[in-house]
C-alpha positions, 0 to 999 in steps of 0.5 A: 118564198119562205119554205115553212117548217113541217111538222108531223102530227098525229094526235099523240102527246109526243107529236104534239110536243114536237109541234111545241118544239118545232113552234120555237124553232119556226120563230127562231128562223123566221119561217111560216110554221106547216101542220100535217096531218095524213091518213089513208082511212077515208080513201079505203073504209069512207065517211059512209061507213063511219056515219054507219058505225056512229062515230066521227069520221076519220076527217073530223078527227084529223081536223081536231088534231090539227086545230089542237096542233095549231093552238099549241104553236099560237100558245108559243108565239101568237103571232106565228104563222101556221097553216094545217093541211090533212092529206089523204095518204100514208104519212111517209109518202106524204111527209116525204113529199111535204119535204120538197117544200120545206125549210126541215121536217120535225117529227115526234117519236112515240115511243112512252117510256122504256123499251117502246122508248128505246124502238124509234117509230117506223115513219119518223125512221123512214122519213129521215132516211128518204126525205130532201131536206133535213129531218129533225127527231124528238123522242119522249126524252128530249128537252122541250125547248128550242130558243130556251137552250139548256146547254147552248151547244150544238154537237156535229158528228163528222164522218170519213166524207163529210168536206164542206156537206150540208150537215156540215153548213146546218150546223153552223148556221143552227149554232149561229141562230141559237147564239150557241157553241158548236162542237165537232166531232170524230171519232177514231178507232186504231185496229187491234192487230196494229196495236199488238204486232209491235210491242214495243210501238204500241202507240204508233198506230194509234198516233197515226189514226188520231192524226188521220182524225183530226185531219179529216175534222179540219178538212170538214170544218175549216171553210165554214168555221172562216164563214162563220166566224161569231161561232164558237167552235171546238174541235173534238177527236175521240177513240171508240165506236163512232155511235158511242162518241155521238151518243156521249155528245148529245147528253150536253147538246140541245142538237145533234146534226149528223149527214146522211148521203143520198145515192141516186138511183138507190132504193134502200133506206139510205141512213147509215149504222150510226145514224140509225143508232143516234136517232134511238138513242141520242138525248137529244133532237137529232138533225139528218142532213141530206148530202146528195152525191 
């Protein structure tokens, strides 16, 4: 059975270009393409009182955003296969459940222009720190194309427990499909205290964590760089904040894959402090892979 890719639309001009995105994606993978939209106005106001009201009830309006939705991905490739559904609950609980089935999830941030750009939708927030499988998130900015790649390069941020992960392997296997270069990246800051008690050492320390570094990244990578080996890979190892470092990759990216560690029995919002900052600020898609342990 082919797990379709999801996508999140609620009328909005940002969701429909993921819609655009997602569309290419689906055809590059080879997978049915899943339109949802969700609401819970019916289950709390009913069609009674929209027909009072004389406006369209909320249902009519949901099956028009995605028949809309649908003509956009057939516009991509007629001979993609779309379903739509309209699910009577809140968009985070229903996007979060669609993700059990689903290859990924893709979904369009709403923010227009300046600093609503910059503030990152609370469902596509919330999704991607709870759902089971990996979570793709356009903003406004973002290049609109997926088999028409702009830099051909696929960025991959590695963190401190990332050996052999499913970020790691989503990579791969996204740099693969898109006939694109993959970059590895990990970022390395040596303490201050180290680099000033010992004057005449000064670089000792930093030596020593950009070795740590670069150690971490092969013990990441290796593996999956000898399964795949029609990938060309760079390893990258850099000095500063973790979020700069990613955020300087995604400006010459067309995907940017970074993990997200999923602790059972943890009720939080399990995403960490750079992805939360990536998914504001990357110019480009950012990809959160789920990684259980």
């Amino acid at each position: 059975m082919e797990l379709p890719l999801v996508v999140g639309v609620d009328g909005s001009d940002m969701s429909m270009r993921a819609v655009s995105w997602a569309a290419d994606e689906a055809v590059l993978h080879g997978v049915p393409l899943r339109l949802v939209y969700a609401s819970l106005w019916e289950r709390y106001e009913g069609e009674a009182l929209a027909e009072t009201l004389g406006k369209p009830s909320e249902r009519v309006l949901a099956d028009n955003i995605v028949d809309v939705a649908a003509g956009i991905a057939h516009r991509r490739d007629p001979d993609l296969k779309v379903s739509t559904e309209v699910v009577h609950d809140d968009a985070i609980s229903a996007l979060v459940s669609e993700g059990r089935n689903a290859s990924a999830l893709v979904l369009g941030s709403r923010g227009r222009s300046g600093v609503a750009e910059v503030l990152l939708g609370s469902v596509c927030l919330a999704v991607a720190a709870r759902a089971d499988c990996p979570v793709i998130v356009l903003r406004g900015s973002h290049d609109n194309q997926a088999r028409t790649a702009v830099h051909r390069r696929v960025a991959l941020g590695v963190a401190d427990d990332q050996q052999n992960t499913e970020g790691v392997r989503f990579a791969f296997r996204e740099a693969q499909l898109r006939g694109a270069a993959l970059e590895a990246v990990r970022a390395w800051r040596c303490p201050a205290r180290e680099t000033v008690d010992h004057p005449l050492l000064t670089d000792e320390p930093a030596r020593a964590y950009e070795a740590r570094a670069v150690e971490i990244l092969e013990a990441a990578v290796g593996e999956d760089a000898a399964a795949y080996p029609s990938v060309d890979l760079f390893r990258r190892t850099a000095e500063g904040p973790a979020r700069k470092v990613l955020l300087g990759a995604s400006a010459q990216a067309d995907l940017l894959v970074v993990g997200a560690r999923r602790r059972q029995g943890h009720l939080g919002l399990q995403i960490g402090l750079v992805t939360h900052y990536v998914l504001h600020h990357s110019r480009c898609p950012v990809a959160v892979v789920p990684q259980r342990g």
